[in-house]
N, C-alpha and C positions, 0 to 999 in steps of 0.2 A: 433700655439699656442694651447695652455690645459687649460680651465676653472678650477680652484682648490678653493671649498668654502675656504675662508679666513680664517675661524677659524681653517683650517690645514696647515697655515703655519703661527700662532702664531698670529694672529688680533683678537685681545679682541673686537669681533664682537655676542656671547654667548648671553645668555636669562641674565647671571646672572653675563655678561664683562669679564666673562675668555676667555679663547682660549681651542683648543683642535688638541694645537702641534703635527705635526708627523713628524716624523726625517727627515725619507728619502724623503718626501718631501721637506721639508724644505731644506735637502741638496740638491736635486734637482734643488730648485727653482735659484739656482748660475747659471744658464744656461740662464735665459732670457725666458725661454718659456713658462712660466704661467700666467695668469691673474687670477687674484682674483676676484670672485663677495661673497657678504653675501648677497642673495635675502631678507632678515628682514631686515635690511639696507636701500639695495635698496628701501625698500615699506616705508621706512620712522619709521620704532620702534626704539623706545631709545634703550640703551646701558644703565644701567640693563632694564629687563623688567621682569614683571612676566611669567612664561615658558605657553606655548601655545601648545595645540596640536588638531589634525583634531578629527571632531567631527562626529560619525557615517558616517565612512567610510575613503578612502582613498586622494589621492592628484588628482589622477582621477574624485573621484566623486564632489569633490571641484570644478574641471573644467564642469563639467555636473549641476551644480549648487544641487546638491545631498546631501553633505557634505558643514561643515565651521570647521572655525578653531577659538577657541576661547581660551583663557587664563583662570586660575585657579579658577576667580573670574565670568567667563562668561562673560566677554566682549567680542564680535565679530571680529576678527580683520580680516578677511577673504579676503575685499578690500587689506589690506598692502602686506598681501601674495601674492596675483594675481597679483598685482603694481608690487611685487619689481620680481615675476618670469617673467614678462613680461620683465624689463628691462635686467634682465640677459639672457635670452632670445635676445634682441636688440643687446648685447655686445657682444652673441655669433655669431651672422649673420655680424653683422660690422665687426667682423676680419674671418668669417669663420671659424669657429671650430668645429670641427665634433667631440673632445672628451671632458669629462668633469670630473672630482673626487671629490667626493661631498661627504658629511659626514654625514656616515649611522644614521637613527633614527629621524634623524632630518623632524620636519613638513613640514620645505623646502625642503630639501637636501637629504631625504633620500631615497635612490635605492632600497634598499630590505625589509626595511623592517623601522616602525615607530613606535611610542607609539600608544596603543590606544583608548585613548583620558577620561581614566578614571583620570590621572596623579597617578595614581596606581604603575609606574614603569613597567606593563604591555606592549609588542609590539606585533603588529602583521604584515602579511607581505602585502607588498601593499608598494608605493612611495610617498614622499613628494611634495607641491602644484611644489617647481620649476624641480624637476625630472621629472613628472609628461610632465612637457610643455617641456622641455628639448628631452625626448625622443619621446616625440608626431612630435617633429620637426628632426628627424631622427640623436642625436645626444647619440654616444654609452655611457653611464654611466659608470661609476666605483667607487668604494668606497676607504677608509682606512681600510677596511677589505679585501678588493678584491686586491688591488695593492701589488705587489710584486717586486721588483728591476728589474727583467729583464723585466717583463711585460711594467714596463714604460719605461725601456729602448728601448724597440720596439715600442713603443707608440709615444715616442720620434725623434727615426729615420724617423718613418713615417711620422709625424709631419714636420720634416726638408725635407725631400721630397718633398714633395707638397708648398714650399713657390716657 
């Protein structure tokens, strides 16, 4: 199995209830071999919310208790993030999953790189709170920017291999 944030295979899971569809996954996901987490979800935030991003620094130093993440208005919400990366986290050791495609930018989810944290539209590079714990547990990342057809298709193979 492949962890794939939900909001890239059309789950109005979003800061503001949309999604952020991607094809080939989506075609992909006909195969049975992905599981969906939205770590903001998981940590319990509504569906709209106002958008949130890490505050002086990254998803790592969130984890170092260094950084938080807070929403437009400066509300805290740094607990939900950790909650809901823990439980994807959980979801990924219950089934064994050594990969994951998560969706670049995001305060959760993002691999390479995030906002940072001005809501400026500004990013910088560094990973999001559930990337962060993700690859701290030795699980390879990828993104919607990074995937390409064959890549998952070898991701894929490998994947069916090992059940």
């Amino acid at each position: 199995m492949i962890v794939v944030s939900a909001c890239l295979l059309g789950h109005k899971t979003k800061y503001d209830g949309g999604s952020n569809p991607n094809a080939l996954l989506i075609k992909y996901n006909e195969r049975g071999r992905f599981i969906t987490v939205c770590p903001e979800c998981l940590g319990q935030l509504p569906v709209p919310r106002l958008p949130a991003e890490i505050q002086e620094g990254t998803g790592k130093k969130v984890w170092s208790g260094k950084a938080c993440v807070k929403n437009m208005q400066g509300d805290d919400f740094t607990n939900n993030f950790i909650r809901g990366a823990n439980k994807a986290l959980q979801t990924v050791q219950a089934y064994k999953i050594r990969v994951a495609i998560l969706k670049e930018n995001s305060p959760s989810c993002g691999v390479c790189t995030i906002y940072d944290g001005s809501f400026a539209g500004r990013k910088i590079k560094g990973s999001g709170v559930c990337a962060a714990l993700l690859e701290a547990n030795g699980i390879r990342l990828y993104t919607e920017k990074n995937i390409s057809e064959a890549l998952l298709e070898k991701l894929l193979v490998e994947d069916e291999m090992e059940d």
